[in-house]
C-alpha positions as semicolon CSV with decimal commas, in nm:
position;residue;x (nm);y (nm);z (nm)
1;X;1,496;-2,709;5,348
2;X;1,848;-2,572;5,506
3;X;1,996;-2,228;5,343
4;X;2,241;-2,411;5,139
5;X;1,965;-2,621;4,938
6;X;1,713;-2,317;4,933
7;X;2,015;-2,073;4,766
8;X;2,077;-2,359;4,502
9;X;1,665;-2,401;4,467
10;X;1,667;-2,016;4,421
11;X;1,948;-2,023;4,185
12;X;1,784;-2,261;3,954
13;X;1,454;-2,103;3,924
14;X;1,660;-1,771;3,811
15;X;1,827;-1,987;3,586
16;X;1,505;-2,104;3,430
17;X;1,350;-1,717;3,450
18;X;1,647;-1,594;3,262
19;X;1,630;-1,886;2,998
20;X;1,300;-1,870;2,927
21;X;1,353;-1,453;2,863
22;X;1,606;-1,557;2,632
23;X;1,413;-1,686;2,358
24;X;1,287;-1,372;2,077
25;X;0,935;-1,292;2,084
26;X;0,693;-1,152;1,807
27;X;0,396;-1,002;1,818
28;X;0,086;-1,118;1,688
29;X;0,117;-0,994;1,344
30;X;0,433;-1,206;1,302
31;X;0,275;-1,542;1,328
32;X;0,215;-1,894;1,111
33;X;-0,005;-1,806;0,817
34;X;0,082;-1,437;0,792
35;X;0,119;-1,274;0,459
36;X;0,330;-0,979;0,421
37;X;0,323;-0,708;0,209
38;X;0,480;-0,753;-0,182
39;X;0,728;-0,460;-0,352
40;X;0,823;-0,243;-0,053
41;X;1,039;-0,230;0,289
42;X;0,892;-0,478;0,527
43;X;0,943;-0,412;0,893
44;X;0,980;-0,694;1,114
45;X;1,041;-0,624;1,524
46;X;1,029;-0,807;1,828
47;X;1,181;-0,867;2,185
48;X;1,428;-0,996;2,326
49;X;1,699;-1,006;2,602
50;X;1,872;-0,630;2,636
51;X;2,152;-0,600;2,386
52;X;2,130;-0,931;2,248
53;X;2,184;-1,002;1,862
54;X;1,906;-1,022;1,680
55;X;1,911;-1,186;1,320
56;X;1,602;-1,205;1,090
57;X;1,604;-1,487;0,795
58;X;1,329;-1,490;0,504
59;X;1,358;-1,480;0,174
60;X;1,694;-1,568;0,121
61;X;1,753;-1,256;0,329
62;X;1,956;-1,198;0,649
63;X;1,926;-0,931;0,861
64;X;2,075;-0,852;1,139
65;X;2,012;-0,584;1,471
66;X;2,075;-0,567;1,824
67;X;1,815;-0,564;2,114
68;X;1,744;-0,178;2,285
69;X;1,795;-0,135;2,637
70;X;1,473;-0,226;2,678
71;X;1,459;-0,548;2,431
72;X;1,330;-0,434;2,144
73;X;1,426;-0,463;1,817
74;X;1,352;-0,442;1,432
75;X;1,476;-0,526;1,106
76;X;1,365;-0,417;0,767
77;X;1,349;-0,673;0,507
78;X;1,451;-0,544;0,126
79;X;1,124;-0,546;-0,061
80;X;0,953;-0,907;-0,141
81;X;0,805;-1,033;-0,467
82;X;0,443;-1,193;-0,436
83;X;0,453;-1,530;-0,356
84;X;0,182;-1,805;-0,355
85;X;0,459;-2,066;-0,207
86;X;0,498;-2,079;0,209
87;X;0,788;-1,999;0,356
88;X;0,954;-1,986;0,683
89;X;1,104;-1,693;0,894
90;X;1,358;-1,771;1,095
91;X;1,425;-1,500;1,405
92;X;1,743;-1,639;1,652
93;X;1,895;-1,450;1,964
94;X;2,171;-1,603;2,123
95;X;2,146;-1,985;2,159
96;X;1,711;-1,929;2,123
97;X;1,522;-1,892;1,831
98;X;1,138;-1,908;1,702
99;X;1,001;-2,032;1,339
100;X;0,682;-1,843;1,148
101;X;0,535;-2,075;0,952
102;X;0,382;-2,107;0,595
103;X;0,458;-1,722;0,554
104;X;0,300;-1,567;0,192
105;X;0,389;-1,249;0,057
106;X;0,118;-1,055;-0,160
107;X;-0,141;-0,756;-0,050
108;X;-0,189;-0,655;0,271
109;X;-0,486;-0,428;0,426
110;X;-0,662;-0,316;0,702
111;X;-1,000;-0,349;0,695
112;X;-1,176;-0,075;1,002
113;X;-1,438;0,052;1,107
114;X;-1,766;-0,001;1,339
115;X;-2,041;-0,265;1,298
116;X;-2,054;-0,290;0,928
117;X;-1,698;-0,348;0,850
118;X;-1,704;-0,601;1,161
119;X;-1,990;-0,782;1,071
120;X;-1,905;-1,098;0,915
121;X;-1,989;-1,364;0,613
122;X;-2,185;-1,561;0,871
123;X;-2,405;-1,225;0,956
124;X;-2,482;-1,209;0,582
125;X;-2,627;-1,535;0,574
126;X;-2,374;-1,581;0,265
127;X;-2,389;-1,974;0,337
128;X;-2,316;-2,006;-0,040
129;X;-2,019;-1,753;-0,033
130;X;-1,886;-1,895;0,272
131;X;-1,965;-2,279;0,153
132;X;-1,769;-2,184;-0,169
133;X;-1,462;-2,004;0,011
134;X;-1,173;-2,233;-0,082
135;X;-0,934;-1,910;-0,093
136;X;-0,637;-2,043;0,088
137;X;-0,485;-1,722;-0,056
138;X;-0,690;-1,495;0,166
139;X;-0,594;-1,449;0,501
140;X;-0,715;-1,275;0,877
141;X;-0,625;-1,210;1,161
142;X;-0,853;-1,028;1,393
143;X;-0,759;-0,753;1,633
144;X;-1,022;-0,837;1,958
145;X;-1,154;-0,541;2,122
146;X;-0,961;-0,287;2,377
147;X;-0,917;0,065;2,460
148;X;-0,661;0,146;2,677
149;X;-0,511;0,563;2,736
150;X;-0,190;0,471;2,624
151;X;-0,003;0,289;2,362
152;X;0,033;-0,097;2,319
153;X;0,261;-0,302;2,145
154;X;0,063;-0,629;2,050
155;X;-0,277;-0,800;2,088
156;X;-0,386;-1,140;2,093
157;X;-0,461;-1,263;1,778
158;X;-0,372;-1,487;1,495
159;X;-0,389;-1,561;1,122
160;X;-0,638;-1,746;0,976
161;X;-0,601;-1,902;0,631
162;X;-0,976;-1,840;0,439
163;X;-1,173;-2,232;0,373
164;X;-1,521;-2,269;0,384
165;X;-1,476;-2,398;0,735
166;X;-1,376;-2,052;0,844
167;X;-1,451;-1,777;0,588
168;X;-1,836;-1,764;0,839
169;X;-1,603;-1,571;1,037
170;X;-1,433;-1,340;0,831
171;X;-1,491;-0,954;0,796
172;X;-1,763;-0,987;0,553
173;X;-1,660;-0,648;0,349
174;X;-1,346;-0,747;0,352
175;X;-1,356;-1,114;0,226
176;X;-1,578;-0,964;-0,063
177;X;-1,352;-0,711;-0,141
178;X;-1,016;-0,953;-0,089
179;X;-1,262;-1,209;-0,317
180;X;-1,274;-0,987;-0,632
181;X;-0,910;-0,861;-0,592
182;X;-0,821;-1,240;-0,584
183;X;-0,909;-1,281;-0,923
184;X;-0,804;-1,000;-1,106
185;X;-0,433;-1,043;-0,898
186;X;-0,355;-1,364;-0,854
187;X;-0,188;-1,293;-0,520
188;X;-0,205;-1,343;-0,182
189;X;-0,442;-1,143;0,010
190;X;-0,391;-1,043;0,407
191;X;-0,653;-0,846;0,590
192;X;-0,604;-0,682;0,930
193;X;-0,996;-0,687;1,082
194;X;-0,937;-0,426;1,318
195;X;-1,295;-0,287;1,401
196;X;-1,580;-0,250;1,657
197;X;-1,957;-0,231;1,632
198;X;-2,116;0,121;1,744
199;X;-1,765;0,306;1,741
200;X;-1,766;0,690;1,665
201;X;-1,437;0,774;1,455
202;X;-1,294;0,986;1,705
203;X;-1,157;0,686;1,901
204;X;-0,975;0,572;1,583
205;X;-0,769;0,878;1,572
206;X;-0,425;0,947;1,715
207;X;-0,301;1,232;1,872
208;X;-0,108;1,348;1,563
209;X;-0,449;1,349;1,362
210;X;-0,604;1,559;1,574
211;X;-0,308;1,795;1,579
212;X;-0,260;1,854;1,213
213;X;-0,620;1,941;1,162
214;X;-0,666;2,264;1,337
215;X;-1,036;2,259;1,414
216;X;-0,972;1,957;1,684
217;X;-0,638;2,038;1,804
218;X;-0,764;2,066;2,135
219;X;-0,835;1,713;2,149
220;X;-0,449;1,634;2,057
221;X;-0,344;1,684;2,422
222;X;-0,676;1,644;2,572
223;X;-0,677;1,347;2,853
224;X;-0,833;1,028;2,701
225;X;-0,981;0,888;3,003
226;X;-1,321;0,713;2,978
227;X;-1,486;0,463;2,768
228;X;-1,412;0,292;2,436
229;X;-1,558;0,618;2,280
230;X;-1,368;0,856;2,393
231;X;-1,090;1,010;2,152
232;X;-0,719;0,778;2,081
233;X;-0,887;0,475;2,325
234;X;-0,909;0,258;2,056
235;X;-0,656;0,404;1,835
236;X;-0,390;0,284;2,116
237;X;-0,457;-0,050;2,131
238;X;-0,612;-0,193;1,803
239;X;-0,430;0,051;1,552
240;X;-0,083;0,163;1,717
241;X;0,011;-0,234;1,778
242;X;-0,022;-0,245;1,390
243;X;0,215;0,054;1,317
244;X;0,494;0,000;1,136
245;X;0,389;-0,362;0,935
246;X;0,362;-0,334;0,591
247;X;0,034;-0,256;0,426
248;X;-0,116;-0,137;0,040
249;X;-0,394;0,048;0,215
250;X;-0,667;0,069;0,392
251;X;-1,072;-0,031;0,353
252;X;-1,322;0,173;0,643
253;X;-1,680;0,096;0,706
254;X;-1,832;0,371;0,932
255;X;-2,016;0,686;0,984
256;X;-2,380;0,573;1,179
257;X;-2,232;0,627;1,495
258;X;-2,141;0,984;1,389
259;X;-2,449;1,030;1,182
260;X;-2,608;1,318;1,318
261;X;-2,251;1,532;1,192
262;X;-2,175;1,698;0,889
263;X;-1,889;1,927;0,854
264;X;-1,758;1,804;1,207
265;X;-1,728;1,434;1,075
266;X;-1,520;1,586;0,721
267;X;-1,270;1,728;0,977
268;X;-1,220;1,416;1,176
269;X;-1,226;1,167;0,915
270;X;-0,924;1,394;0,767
271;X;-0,738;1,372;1,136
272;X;-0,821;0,993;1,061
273;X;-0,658;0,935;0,773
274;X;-0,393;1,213;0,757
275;X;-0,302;1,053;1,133
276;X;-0,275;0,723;1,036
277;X;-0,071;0,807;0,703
278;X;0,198;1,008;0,942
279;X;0,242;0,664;1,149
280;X;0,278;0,407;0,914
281;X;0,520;0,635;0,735
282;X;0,440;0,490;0,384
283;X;0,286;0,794;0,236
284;X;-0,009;0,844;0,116
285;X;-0,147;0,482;0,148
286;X;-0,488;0,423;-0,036
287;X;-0,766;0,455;0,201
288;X;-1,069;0,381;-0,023
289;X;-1,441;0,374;0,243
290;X;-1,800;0,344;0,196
291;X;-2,072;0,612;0,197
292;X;-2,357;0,513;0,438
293;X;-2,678;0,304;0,255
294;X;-3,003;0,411;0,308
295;X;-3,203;0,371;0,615
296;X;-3,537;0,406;0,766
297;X;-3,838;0,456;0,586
298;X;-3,816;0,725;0,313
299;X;-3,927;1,110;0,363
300;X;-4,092;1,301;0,121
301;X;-4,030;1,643;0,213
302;X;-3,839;1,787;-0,184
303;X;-3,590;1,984;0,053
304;X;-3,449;1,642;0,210
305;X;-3,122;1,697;0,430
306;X;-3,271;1,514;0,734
307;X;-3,097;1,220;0,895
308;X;-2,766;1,088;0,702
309;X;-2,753;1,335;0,413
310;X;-2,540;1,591;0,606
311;X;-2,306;1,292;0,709
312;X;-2,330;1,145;0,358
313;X;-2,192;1,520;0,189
314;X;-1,933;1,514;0,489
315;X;-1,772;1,180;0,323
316;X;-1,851;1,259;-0,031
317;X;-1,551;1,611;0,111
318;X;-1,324;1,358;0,206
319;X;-1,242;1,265;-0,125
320;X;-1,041;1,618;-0,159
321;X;-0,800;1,415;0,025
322;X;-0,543;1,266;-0,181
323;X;-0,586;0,889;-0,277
324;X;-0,874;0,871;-0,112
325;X;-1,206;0,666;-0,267
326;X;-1,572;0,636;-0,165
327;X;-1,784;0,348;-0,290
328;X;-2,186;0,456;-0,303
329;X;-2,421;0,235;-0,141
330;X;-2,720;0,441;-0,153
331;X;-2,881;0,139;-0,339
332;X;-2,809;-0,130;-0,140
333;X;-2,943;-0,055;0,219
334;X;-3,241;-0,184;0,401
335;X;-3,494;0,044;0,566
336;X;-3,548;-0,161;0,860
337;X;-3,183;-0,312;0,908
338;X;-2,871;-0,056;0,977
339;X;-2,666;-0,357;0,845
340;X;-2,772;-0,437;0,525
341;X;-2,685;-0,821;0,404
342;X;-2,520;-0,728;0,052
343;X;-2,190;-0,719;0,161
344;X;-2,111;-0,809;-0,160
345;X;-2,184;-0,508;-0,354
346;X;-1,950;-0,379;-0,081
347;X;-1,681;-0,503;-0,116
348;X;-1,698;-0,539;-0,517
349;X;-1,765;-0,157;-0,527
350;X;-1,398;-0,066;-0,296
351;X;-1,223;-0,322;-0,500
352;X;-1,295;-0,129;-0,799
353;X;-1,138;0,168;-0,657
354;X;-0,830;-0,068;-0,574
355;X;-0,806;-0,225;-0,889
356;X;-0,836;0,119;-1,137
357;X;-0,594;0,326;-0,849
358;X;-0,353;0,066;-0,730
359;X;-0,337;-0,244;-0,939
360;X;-0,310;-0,071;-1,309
361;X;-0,648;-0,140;-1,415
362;X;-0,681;0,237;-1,560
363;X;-0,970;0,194;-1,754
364;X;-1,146;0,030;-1,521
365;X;-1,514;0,241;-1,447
366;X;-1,454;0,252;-1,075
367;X;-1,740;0,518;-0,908
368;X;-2,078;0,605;-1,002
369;X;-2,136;0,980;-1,148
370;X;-2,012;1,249;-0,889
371;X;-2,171;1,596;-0,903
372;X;-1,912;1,823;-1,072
373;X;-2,124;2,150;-1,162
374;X;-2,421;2,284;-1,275
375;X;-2,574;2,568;-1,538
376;X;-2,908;2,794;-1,526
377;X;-3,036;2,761;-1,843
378;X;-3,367;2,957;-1,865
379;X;-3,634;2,761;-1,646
380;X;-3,383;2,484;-1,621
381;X;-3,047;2,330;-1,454
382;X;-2,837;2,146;-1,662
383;X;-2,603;1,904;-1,400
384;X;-2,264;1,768;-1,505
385;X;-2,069;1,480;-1,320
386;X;-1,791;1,311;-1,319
387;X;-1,709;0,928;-1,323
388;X;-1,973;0,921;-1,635
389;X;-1,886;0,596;-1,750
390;X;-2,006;0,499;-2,104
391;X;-2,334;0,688;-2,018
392;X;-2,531;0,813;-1,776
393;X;-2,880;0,582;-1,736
394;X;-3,194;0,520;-1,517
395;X;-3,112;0,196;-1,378
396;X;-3,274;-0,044;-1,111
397;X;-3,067;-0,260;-0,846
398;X;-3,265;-0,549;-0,762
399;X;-3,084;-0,718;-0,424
400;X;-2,747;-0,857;-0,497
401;X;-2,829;-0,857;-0,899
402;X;-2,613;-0,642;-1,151
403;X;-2,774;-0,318;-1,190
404;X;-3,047;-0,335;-1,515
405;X;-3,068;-0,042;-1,719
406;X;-3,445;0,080;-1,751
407;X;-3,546;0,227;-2,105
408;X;-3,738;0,495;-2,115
409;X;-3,730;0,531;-1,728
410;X;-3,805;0,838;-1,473
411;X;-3,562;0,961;-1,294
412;X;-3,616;1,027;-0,901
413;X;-3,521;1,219;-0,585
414;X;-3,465;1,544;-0,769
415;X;-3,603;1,820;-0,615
416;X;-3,497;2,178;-0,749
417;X;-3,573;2,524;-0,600
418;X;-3,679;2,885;-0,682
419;X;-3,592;3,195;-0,653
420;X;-3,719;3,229;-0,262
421;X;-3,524;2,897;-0,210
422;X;-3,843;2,728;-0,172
423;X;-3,796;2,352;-0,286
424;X;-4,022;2,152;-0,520
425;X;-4,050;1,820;-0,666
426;X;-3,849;1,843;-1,023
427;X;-3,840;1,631;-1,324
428;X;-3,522;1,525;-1,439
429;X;-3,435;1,410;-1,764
430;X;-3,079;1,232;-1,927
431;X;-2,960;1,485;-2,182
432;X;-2,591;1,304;-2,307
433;X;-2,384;1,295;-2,038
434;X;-2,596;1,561;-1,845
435;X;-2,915;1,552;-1,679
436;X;-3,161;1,860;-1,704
437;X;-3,402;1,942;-1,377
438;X;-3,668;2,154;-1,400
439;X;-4,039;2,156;-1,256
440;X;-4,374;2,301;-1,325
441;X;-4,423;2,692;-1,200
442;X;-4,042;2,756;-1,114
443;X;-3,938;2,977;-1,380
444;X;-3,565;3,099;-1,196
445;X;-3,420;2,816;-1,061
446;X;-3,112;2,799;-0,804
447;X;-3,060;2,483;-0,679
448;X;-3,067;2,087;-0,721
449;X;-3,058;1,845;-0,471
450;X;-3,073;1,467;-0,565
451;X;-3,134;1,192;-0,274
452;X;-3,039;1,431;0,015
453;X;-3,232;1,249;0,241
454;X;-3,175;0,958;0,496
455;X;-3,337;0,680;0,282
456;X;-3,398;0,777;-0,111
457;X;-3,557;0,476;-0,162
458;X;-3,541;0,387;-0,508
459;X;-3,314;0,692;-0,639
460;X;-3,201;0,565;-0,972
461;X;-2,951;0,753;-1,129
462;X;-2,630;0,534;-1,247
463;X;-2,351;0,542;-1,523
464;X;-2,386;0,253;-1,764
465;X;-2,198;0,036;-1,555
466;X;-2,402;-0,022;-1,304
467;X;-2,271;0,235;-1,080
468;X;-2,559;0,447;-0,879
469;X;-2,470;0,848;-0,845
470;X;-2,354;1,012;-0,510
471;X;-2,605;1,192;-0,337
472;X;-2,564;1,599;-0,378
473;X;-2,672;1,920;-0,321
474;X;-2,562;2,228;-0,576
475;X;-2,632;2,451;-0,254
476;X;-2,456;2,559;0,045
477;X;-2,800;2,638;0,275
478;X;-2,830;2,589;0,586
């Protein structure tokens, strides 16, 4: 090949190079089947060529931007209402331009978290649920795993539309929880499955969480080399690519890896959250997430606090956080099985707090009884709670069955102690909206505790919806 031909050869291929980097790109969020989020600014960014027009078409809207220096870009589309229809985006750059398909607009959330939140319909053995799932109103797209020490911008991934042929591999939490909100809204439903089995929390959290919370501002400017474990990995490449797309809130499945915490675990769950919040820059989104079940076999000791029940009063704090929401599972686990298979109680249980704080259902009974405070009288404690219900009952979950009030039941897992701080088995008895402790040969009590233990097998205290009671302690003891 002589100069001449080899410069024209060369020329081409440049031509081709620079064509093909002409066309817009989008990242992975932005693709067919996508739903975005209804009533509020949606973001919508890209790349393309350096200081190339940029124009955005959805909606009847038209928006228009210019490419950075460095070829990015990003429009914000006037809020959307909730549509069940597909539509088509429309992105163009110069003489290049891409088409996102059957586009609905509707709920979005993430759904986070380690093993329990990942685990999916299929894992359940929900063949029924799954078999059933014609929901082509529910979508996912899945965020696979990566850790990286510095920021990305996408992921590979795409949207899946929910059919019986592929709900098997949805977020199992999150399908059940997308499921009920389905049918109370009407509306589309988009989850973001961005979570990973065996993951402490830390690794979730950006720098800016860590910095606003001043017991682990160290770790705000600390390195993150290492492993998938160590602090920001994960936040950098399977929450940051998220950040700024449009979202209600956020669902989060996780604490076992973290389990042997208490206070500790409050403090980074609030870098968590308040982290995440600062990013997205929508407020305070919703961030509604599960208390861990019960697990191993059950331990008799009356003063309890072994395994999760430090962790357990470490997420019942979080809820000082504003519109924040914890659904109890205390009921539901399995002694021999860290993932329990009712996923469905799950999900049902966080869509309650969605529905009653987000979707106008206000009378909706959304949490089982919460320990509010607590009175000597005599030989006695009298307990008050909150999230009562229509009455406070001794009820009995029986697997995936509605909770079934028991008349004339025994409470359990109250234990109450003396004046030395010694504990003791108690009786506790249903006085209205109260419940009374007391036990034989304690004449001054100080203290309840109710299920503080890692597996309170059987612990039975709900409101008369079916909702079982937060595990508590009235002390502060070591």
């Amino acid at each position: 090949m002589n100069r001449r031909l080899f410069a024209c050869f060369f020329a081409l291929l440049m031509l081709v190079a620079v064509t093909a980097t002409a066309h817009p790109q989008l990242p992975a969020l932005f693709s067919d089947h996508m739903v975005l989020q209804r009533d509020m600014p949606v973001p919508v960014w890209g790349t393309a060529d350096p200081d190339f027009d940029v124009t955005v078409e959805f909606a009847g809207q038209k928006k228009e931007t210019k490419a950075d220096g460095d070829g990015k870009w990003r429009v914000t589309l006037d809020p959307l209402k909730a549509s069940k229809e597909p539509a088509t985006m429309k992105v163009m750059s110069g003489d290049h331009g891409v088409e996102v398909k059957d586009i609905l607009v509707g709920e979005v959330w993430i759904c986070s978290g380690q093993s329990n939140m990942e685990w999916t319909v299929n894992a359940c053995r929900a063949k029924e649920d799954a078999d059933t799932a014609d929901f082509p109103m529910i979508r996912q797209i899945k965020v696979p795993h990566v850790h990286s020490d510095k920021s990305a911008d996408n992921f590979k991934g795409q949207w899946v539309v929910c059919s019986p042929q592929t709900a098997g591999s949805f977020t199992a939490v999150g399908f059940f929880f997308a499921r009920d909100l389905i049918k109370e809204l009407d509306c589309p439903i988009g989850l973001i499955n961005s979570s990973w089995g065996g993951t402490r929390v830390e690794p979730w959290t950006p720098p800016c969480g860590f910095a606003g919370v001043e017991e682990l501002k160290e770790l705000a400017t600390k390195p993150a080399t290492g492993n998938h474990q160590t602090h920001t990995r994960i936040y950098h490449s399977m929450i940051h690519p998220l950040i700024p797309y449009a979202i209600r809130g956020a669902i989060w499945y996780q604490g076992e890896s973290n389990g042997g915490e208490h206070v500790s675990y409050f403090h980074k769950k609030k870098a968590l959250i308040t982290g995440w919040r600062k990013l997205w820059e929508q407020g305070d989104f919703p961030f509604y997430f599960v208390q861990l079940a019960n697990f191993r076999q059950p331990n008799k000791d009356p003063k309890g606090g072994d395994g999760w029940a430090r962790v357990r009063e470490a997420q019942t704090m979080t809820l000082d956080i504003p519109n924040t929401g914890m659904a109890v599972i205390i009921d539901i686990g399995e002694a021999r099985d860290i993932h329990p298979k009712n996923k469905q109680d799950v999900g049902g249980r966080l869509a309650l707090w969605a529905l009653a704080k987000d979707y106008g259902k206000k009378d909706l009974v959304h949490s089982g009884p919460l320990y509010k405070s607590m009175k000597v009288e005599g030989d006695k404690i009298r307990l008050s709670f909150d999230h009562v219900g229509s009455g406070l009952m001794v009820g009995n979950k029986d697997g995936k069955k509605p909770t079934e009030e028991v008349k004339n039941g025994e409470l359990t897992w109250f234990s109450i102690a003396d004046a030395e701080k010694k504990w003791h088995h108690a009786k506790a008895v249903i006085d209205g909206n109260t419940v009374v402790v007391s036990a034989d040969g304690v004449k001054k009590p100080t203290a309840v505790r109710y299920a503080f233990t890692m597996n309170p097998e059987g612990c039975n205290l709900y409101n008369k919806e079916g909702l079982p009671a937060s595990p508590f302690r009235t002390d502060d003891w070591k």
